[in-house]
mmCIF file of the N, C-alpha and C atoms, coordinates in Angstrom:
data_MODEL
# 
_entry.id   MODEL 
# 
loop_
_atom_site.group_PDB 
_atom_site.id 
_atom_site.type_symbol 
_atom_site.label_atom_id 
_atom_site.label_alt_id 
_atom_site.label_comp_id 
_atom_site.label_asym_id 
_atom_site.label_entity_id 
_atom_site.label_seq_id 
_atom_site.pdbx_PDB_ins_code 
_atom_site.Cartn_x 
_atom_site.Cartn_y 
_atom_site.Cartn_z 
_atom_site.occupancy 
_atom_site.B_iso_or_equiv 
_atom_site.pdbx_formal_charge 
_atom_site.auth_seq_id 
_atom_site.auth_comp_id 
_atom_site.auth_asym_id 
_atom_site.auth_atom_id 
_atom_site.pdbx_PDB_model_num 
ATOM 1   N N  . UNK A 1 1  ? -5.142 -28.820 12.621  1.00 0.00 ? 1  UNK A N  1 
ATOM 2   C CA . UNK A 1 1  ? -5.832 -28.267 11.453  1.00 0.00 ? 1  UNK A CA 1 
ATOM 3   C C  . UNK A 1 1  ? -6.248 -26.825 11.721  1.00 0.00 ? 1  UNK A C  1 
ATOM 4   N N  . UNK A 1 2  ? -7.153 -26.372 12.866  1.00 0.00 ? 2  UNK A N  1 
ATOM 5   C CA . UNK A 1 2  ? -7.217 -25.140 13.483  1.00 0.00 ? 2  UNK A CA 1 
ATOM 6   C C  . UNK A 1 2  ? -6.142 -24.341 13.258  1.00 0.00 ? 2  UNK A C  1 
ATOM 7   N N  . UNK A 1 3  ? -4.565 -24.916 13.652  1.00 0.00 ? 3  UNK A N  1 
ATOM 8   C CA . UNK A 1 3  ? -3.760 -23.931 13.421  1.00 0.00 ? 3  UNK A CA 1 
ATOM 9   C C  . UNK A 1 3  ? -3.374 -22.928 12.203  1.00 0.00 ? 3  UNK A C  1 
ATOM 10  N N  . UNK A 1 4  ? -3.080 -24.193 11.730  1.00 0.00 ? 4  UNK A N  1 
ATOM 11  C CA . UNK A 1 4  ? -2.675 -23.744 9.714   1.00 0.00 ? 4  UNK A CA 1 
ATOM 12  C C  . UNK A 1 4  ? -3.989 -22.683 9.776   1.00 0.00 ? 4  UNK A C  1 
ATOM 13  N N  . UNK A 1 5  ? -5.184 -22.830 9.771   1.00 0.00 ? 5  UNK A N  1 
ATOM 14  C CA . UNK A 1 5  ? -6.423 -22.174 9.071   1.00 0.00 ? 5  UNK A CA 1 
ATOM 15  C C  . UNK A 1 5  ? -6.047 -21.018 9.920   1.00 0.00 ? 5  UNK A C  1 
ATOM 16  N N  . UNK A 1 6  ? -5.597 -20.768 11.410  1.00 0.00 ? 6  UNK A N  1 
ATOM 17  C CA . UNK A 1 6  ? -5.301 -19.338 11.789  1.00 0.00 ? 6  UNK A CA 1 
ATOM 18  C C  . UNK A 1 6  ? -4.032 -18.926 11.272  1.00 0.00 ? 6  UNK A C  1 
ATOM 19  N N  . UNK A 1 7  ? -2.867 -19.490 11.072  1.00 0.00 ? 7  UNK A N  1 
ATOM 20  C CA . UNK A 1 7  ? -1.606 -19.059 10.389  1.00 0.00 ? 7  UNK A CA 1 
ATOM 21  C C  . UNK A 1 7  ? -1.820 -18.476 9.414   1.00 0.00 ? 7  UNK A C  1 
ATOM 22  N N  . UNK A 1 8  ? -3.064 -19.109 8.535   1.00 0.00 ? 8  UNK A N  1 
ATOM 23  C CA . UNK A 1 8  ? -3.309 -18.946 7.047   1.00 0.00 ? 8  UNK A CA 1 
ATOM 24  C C  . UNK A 1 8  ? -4.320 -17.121 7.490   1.00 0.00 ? 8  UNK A C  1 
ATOM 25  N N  . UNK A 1 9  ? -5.266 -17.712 7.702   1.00 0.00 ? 9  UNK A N  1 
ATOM 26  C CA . UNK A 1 9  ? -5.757 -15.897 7.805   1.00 0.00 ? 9  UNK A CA 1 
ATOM 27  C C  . UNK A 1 9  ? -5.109 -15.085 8.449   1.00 0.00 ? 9  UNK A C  1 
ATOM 28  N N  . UNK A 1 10 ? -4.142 -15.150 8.944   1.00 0.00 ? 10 UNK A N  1 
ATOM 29  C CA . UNK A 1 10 ? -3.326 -14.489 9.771   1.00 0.00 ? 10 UNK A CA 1 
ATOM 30  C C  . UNK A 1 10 ? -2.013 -13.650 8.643   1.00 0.00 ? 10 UNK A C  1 
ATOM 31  N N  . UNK A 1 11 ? -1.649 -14.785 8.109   1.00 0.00 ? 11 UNK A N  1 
ATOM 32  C CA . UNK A 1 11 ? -0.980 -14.834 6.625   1.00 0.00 ? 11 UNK A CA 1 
ATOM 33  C C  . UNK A 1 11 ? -1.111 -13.920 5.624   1.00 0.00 ? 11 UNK A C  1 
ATOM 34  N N  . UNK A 1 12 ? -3.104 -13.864 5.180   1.00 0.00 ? 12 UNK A N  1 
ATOM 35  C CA . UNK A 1 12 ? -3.625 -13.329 4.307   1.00 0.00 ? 12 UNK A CA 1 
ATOM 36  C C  . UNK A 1 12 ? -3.501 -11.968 5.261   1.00 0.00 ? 12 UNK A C  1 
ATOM 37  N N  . UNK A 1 13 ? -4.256 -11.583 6.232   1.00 0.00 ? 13 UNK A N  1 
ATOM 38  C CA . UNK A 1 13 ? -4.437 -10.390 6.681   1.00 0.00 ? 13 UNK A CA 1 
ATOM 39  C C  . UNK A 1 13 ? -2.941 -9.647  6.370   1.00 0.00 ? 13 UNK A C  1 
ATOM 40  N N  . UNK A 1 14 ? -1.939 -10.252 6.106   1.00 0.00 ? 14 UNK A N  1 
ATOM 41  C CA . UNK A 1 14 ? -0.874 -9.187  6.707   1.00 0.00 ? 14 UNK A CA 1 
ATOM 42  C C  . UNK A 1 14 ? -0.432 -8.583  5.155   1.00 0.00 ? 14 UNK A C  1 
ATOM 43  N N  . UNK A 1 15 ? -0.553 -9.833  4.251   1.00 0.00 ? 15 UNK A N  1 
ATOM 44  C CA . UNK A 1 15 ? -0.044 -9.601  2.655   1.00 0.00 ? 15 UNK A CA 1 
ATOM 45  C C  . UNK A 1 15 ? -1.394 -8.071  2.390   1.00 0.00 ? 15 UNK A C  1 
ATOM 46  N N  . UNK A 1 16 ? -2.309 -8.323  2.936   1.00 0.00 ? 16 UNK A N  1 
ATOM 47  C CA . UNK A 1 16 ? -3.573 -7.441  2.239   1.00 0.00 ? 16 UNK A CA 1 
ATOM 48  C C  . UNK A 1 16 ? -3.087 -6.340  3.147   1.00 0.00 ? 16 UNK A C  1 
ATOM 49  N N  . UNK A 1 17 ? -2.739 -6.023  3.875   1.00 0.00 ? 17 UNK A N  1 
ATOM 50  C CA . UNK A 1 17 ? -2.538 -4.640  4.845   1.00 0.00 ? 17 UNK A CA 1 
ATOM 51  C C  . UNK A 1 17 ? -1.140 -3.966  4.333   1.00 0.00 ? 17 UNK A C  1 
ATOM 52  N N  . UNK A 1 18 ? -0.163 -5.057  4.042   1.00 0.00 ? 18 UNK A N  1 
ATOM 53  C CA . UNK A 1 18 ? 0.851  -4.477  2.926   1.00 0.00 ? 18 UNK A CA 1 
ATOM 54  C C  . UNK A 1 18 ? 0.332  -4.656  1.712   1.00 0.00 ? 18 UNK A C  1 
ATOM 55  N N  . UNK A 1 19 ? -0.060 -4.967  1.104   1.00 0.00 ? 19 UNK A N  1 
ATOM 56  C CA . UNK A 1 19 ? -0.666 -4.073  -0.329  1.00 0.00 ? 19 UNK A CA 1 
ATOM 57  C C  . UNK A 1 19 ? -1.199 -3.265  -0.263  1.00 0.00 ? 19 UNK A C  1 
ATOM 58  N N  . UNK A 1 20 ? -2.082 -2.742  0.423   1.00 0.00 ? 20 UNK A N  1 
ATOM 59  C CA . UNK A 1 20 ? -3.213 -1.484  0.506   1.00 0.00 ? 20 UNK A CA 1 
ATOM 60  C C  . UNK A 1 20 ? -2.027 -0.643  0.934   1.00 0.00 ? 20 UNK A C  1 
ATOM 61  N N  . UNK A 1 21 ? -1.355 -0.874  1.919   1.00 0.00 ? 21 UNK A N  1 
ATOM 62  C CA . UNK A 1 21 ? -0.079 0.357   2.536   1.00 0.00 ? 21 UNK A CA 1 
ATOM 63  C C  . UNK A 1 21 ? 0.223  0.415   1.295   1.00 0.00 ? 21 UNK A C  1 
ATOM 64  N N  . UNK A 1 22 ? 1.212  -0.257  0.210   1.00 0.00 ? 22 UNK A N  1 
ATOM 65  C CA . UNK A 1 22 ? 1.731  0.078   -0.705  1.00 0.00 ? 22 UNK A CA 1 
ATOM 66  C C  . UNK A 1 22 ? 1.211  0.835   -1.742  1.00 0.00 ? 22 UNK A C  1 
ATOM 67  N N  . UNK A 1 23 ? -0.423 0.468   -1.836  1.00 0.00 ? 23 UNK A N  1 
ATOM 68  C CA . UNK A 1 23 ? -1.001 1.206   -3.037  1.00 0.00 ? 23 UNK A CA 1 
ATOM 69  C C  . UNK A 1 23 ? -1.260 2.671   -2.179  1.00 0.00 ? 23 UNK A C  1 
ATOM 70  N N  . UNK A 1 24 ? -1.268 2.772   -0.950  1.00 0.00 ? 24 UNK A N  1 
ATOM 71  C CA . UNK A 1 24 ? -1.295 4.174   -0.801  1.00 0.00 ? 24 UNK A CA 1 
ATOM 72  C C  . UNK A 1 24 ? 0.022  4.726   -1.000  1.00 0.00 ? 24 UNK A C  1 
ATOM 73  N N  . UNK A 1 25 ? 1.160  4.094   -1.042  1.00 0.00 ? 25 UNK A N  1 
ATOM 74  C CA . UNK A 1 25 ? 1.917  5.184   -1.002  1.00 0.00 ? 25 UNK A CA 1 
ATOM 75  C C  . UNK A 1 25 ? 2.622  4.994   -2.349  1.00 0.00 ? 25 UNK A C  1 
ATOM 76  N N  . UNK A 1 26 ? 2.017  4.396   -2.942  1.00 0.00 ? 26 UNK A N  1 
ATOM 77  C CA . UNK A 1 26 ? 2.432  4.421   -4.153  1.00 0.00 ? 26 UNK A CA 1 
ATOM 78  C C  . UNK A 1 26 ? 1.132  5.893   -4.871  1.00 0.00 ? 26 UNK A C  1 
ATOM 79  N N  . UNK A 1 27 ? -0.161 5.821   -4.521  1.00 0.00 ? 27 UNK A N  1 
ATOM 80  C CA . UNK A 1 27 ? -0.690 7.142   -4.981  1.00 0.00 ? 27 UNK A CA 1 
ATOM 81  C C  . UNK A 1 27 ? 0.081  8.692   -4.316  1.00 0.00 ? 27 UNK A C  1 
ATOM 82  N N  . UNK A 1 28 ? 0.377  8.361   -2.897  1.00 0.00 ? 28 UNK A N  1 
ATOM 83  C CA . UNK A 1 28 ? 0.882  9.436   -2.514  1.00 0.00 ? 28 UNK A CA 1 
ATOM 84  C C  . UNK A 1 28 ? 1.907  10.140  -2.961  1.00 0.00 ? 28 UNK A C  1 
ATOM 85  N N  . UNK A 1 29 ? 2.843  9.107   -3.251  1.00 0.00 ? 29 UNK A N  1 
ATOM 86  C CA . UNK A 1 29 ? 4.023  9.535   -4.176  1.00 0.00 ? 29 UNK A CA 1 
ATOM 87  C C  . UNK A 1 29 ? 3.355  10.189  -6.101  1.00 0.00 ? 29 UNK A C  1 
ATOM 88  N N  . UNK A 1 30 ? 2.639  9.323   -6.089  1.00 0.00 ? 30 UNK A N  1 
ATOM 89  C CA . UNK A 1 30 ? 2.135  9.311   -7.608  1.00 0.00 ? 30 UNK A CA 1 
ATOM 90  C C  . UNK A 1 30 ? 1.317  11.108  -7.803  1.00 0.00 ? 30 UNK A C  1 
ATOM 91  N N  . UNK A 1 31 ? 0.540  11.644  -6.832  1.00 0.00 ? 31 UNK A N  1 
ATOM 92  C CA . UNK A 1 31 ? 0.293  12.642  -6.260  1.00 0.00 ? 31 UNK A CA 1 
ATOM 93  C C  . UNK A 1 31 ? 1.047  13.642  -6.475  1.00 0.00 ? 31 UNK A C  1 
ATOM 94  N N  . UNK A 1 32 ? 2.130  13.602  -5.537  1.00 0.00 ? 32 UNK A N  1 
ATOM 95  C CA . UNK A 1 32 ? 3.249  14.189  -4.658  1.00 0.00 ? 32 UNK A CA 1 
ATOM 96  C C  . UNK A 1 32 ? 3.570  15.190  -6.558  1.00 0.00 ? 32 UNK A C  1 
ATOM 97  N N  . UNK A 1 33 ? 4.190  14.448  -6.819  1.00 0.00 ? 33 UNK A N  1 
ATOM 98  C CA . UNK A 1 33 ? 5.077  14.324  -8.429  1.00 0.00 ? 33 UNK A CA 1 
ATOM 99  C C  . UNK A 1 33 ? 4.433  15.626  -9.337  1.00 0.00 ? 33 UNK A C  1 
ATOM 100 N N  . UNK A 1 34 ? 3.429  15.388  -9.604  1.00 0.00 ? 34 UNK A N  1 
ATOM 101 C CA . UNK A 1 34 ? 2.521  16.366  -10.516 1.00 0.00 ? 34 UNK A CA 1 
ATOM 102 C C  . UNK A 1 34 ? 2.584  17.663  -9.540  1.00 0.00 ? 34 UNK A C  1 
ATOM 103 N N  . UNK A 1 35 ? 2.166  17.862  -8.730  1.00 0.00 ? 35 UNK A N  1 
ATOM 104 C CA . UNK A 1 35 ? 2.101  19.188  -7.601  1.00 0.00 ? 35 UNK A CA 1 
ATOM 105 C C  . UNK A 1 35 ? 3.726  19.748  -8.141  1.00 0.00 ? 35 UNK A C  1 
ATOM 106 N N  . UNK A 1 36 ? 5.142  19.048  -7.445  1.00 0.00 ? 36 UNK A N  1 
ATOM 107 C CA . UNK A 1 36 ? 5.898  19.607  -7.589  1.00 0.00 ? 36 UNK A CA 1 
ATOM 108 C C  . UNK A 1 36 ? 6.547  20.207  -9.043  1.00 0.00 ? 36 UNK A C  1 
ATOM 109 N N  . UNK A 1 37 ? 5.779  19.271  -9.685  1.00 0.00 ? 37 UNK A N  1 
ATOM 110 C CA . UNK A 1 37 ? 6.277  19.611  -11.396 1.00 0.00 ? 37 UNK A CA 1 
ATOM 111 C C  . UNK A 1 37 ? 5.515  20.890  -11.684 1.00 0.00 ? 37 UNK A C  1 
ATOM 112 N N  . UNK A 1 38 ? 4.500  20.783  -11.181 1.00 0.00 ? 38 UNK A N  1 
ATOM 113 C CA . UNK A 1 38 ? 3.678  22.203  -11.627 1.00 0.00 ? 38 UNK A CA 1 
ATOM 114 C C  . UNK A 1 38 ? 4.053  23.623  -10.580 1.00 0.00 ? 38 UNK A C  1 
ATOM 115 N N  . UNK A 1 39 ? 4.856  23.121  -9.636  1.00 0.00 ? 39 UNK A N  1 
ATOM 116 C CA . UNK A 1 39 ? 5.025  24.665  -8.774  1.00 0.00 ? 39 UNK A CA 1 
ATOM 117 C C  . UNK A 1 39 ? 6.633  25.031  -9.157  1.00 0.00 ? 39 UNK A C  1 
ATOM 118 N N  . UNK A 1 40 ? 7.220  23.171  -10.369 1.00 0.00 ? 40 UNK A N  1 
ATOM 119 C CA . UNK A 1 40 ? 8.361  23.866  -11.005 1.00 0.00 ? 40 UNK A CA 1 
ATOM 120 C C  . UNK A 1 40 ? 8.393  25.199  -12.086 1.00 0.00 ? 40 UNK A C  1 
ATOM 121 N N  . UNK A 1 41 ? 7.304  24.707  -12.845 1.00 0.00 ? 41 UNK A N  1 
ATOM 122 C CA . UNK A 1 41 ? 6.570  24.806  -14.149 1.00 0.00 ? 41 UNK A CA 1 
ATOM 123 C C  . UNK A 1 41 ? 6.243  26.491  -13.779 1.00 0.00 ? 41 UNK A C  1 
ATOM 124 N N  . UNK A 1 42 ? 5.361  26.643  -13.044 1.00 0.00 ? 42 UNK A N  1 
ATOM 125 C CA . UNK A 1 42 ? 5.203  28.128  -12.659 1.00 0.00 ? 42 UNK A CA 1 
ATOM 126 C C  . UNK A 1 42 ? 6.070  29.406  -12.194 1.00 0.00 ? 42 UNK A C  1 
# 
């Protein structure tokens, strides 16, 4: 029973450390975009 319950938070920790990675680089990119459009723009 111990095990599963460490597999399992073990599980969760990794899905939540790839989402947060993803939402950063999903802003970074999201970021990125506007800058270059505007140093097109100029």
């Amino acid at each position: 029973m111990k095990k599963t319950v460490v597999i399992f938070i073990i599980f969760i920790s990794l899905v939540a450390g790839a989402f947060a990675f993803s939402l950063k680089a999903n802003a970074n990119h999201q970021n990125k975009i506007p800058a270059t459009a505007t140093q097109q723009k100029d």
